[in-house]
C-alpha positions as CSV (number, residue, x, y, z in Angstrom):
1,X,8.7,-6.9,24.5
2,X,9.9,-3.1,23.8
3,X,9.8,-1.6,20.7
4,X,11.5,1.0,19.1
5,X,10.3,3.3,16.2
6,X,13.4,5.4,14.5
7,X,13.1,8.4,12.5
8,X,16.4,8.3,10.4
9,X,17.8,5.6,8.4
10,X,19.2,1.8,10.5
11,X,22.5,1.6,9.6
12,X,24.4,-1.0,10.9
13,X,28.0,-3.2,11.2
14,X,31.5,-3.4,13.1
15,X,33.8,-1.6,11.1
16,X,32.9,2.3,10.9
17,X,36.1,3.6,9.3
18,X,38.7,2.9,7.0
19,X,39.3,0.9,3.6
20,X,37.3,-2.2,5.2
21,X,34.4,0.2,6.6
22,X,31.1,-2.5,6.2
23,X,28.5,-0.9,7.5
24,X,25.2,-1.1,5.6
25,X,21.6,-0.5,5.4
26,X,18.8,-1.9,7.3
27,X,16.1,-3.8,4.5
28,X,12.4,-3.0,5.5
29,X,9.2,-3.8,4.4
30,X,5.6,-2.9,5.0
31,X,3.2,-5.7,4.0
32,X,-1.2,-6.1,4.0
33,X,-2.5,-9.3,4.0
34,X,-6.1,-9.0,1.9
35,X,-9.4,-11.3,2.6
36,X,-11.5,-11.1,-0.1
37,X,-13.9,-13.5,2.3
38,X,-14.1,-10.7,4.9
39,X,-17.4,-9.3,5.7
40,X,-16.6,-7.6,8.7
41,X,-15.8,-4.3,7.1
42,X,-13.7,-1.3,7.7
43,X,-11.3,-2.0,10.4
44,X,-11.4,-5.8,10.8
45,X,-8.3,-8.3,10.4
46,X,-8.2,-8.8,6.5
47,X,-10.4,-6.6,5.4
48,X,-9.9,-5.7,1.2
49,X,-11.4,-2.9,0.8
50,X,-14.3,-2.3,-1.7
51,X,-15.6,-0.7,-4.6
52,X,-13.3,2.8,-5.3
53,X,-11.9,2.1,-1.4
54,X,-8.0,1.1,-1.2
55,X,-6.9,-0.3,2.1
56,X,-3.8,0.9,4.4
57,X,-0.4,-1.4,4.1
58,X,0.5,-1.0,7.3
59,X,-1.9,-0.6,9.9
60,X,-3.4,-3.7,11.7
61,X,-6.5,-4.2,11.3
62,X,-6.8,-2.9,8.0
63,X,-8.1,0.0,7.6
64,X,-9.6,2.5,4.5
65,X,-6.8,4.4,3.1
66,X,-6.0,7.4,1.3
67,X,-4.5,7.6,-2.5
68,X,-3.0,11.2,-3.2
69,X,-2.7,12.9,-6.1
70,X,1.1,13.3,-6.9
71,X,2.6,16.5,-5.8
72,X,5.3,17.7,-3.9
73,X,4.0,21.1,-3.3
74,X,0.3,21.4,-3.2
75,X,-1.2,21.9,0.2
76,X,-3.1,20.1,1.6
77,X,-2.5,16.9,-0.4
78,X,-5.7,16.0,-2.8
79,X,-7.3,12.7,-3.3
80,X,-7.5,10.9,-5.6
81,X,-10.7,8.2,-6.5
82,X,-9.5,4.9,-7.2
83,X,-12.0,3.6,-10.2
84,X,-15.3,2.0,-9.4
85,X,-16.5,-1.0,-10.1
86,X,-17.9,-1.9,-13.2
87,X,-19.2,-4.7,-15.6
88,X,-15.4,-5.9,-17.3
89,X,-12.8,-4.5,-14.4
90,X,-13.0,-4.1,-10.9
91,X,-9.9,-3.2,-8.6
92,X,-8.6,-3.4,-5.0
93,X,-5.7,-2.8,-3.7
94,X,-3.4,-1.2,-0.9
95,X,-1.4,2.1,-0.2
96,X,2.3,2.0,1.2
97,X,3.6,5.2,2.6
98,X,7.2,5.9,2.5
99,X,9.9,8.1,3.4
100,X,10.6,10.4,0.6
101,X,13.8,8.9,-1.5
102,X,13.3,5.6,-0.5
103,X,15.0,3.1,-2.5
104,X,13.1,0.1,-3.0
105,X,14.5,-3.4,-3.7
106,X,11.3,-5.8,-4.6
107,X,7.8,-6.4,-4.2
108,X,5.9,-9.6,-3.0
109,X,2.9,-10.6,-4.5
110,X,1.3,-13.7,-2.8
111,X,-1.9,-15.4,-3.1
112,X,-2.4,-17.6,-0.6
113,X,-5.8,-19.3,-2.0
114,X,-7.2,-18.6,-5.3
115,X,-9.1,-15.6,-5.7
116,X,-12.2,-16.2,-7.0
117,X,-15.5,-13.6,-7.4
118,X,-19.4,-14.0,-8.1
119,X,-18.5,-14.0,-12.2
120,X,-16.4,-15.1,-14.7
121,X,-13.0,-13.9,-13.8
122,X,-10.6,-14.2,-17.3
123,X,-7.1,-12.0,-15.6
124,X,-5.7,-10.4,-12.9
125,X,-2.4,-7.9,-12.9
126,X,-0.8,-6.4,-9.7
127,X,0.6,-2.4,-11.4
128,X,2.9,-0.9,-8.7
129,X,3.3,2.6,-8.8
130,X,3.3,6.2,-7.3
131,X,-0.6,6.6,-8.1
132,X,-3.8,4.5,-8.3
133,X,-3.2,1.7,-11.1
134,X,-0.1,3.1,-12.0
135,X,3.3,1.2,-13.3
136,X,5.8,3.7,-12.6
137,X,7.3,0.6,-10.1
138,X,6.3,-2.4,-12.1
139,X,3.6,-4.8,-12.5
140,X,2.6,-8.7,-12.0
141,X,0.2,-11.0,-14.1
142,X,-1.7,-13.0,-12.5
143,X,-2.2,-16.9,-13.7
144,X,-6.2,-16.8,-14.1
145,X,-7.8,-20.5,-15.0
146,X,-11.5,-21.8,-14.6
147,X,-12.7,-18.3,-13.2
148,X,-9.9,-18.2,-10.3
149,X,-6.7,-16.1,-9.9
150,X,-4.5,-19.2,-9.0
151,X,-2.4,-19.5,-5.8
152,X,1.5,-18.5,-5.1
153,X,4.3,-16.5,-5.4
154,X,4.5,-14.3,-8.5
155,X,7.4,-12.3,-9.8
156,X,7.3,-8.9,-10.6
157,X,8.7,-7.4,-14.2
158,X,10.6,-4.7,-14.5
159,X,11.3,-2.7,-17.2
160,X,14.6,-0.6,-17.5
161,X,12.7,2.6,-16.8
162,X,10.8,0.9,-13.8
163,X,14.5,-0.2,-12.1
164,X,15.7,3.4,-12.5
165,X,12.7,4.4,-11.0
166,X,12.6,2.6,-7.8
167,X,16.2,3.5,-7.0
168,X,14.5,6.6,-5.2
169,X,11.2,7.0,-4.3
170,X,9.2,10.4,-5.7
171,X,7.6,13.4,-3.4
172,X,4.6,12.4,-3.9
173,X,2.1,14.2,-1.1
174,X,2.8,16.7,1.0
175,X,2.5,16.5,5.4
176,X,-1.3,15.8,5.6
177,X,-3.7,17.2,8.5
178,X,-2.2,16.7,12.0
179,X,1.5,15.0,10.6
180,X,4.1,17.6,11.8
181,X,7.0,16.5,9.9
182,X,9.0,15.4,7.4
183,X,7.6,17.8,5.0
184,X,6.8,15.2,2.0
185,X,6.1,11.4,1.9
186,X,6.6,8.8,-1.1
187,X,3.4,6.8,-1.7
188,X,3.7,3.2,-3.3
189,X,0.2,1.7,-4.7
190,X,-0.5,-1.1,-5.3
191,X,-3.2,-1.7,-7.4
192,X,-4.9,-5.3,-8.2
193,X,-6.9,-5.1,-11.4
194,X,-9.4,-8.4,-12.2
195,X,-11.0,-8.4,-15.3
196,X,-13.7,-10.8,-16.7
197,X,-17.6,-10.6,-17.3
198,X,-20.7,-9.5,-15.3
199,X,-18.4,-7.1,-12.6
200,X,-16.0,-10.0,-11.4
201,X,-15.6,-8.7,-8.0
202,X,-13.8,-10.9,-5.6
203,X,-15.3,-13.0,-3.0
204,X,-12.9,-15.8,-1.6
205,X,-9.4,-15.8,-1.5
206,X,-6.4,-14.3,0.1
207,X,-3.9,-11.8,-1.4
208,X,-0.5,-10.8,0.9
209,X,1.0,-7.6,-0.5
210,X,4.6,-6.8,0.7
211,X,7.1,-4.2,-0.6
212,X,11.0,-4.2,1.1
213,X,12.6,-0.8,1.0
214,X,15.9,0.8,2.2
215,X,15.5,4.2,3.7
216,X,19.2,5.6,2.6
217,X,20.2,8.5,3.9
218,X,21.8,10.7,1.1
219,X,24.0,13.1,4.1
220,X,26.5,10.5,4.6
221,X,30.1,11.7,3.4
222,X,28.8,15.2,2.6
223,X,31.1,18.0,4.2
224,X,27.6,20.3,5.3
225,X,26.6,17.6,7.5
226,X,28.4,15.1,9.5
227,X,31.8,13.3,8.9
228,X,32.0,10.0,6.9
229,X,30.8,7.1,8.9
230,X,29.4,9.4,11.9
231,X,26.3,7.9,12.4
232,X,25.3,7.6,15.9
């Protein structure tokens, strides 16, 4: 089957003009799904990661990933070290790269089966943000009982600051080595923090990450550009 990859924003509908113009945005998402079972390393189907080693959301296998220090300027971008692990907290997690501006409309936390590790494991929170374990986006507790992060779907909390934040998506790195254009990408991490006793790493269980997005396109209507409703 034929794929197509677009650089601009999917707008579609029927009605391009005029007081019953309904032409809209195209949702899209970018998902992982985590292992924490997987031994077959970097680059294998469900691979989680590791200790201080975040995983791509969007590539397939999963692959080791990137997190930037914020900036919209500095060149070239600079990494940033997600935390070790060590005896109370351990974290994994996965990176999301977006066009700048995005506006984002919700995240999917999902565990499949219960994560569990070689310790006592007493919580677990998902903290979505722009940076390694940051909240700028939102965040999701995790149900933790008898030493495992229970299974399903959990909702993510917002704060009032978090909803304005998501309605556009910050400059956060600029064009890395060998990416041509556009000249700055949003990065969305999300960052699963277990805490507990004796380094609770995990070991078993499945975690599916998924954030849905709407790339907008802020030129529509403007006079520099193109008319209203111009758009193919």
């Amino acid at each position: 089957m034929a794929r197509s990859t677009f650089s601009g924003p999917i707008l579609s509908g029927d009605q391009r003009f005029g007081p019953a113009r309904n032409v809209g945005y195209t949702d899209l998402t970018q998902n992982v799904d985590l292992n924490f079972a997987n031994t077959g390393g970097n680059g294998t189907a469900g691979y989680a990661g590791g200790s201080g080693q975040f995983v791509n959301g969007n590539l397939i296998p999963n692959v080791n990933a990137i997190v930037y220090s914020p900036s919209s300027s500095v060149y070239p971008p600079v990494a940033a070290t997600p935390t070790a692990d060590a005896s109370t907290t351990v974290y994994r997690g996965a990176i999301f790269y977006l066009p700048t501006g995005s506006q984002i409309n919700d995240f999917f936390v999902d565990i499949g089966t219960g994560i569990t590790g070689g310790s006592t494991i007493t919580a677990g929170v998902v903290n979505i943000g722009n940076q390694f374990n940051g909240t700028q986006y939102g965040s999701v507790t995790l149900t933790a009982t008898a030493n495992v992060l229970v299974a399903g779907r959990y909702s993510t909390t917002f704060t009032g600051t978090q909803l304005a934040a998501i309605q556009s998506t910050t400059a956060d790195f600029t064009n890395p080595a060998g990416v041509v254009e556009p000249a700055t990408f949003s990065q969305v991490v999300m960052t699963l923090a277990i805490t507990g006793t004796g380094t609770p790493a995990p070991t078993a269980g499945t975690l599916y990450l998924t954030v849905r997005y709407t790339q907008v396109d802020g030129n529509i209507g403007t006079t520099t550009t193109y008319p209203y409703g111009n758009f193919d």
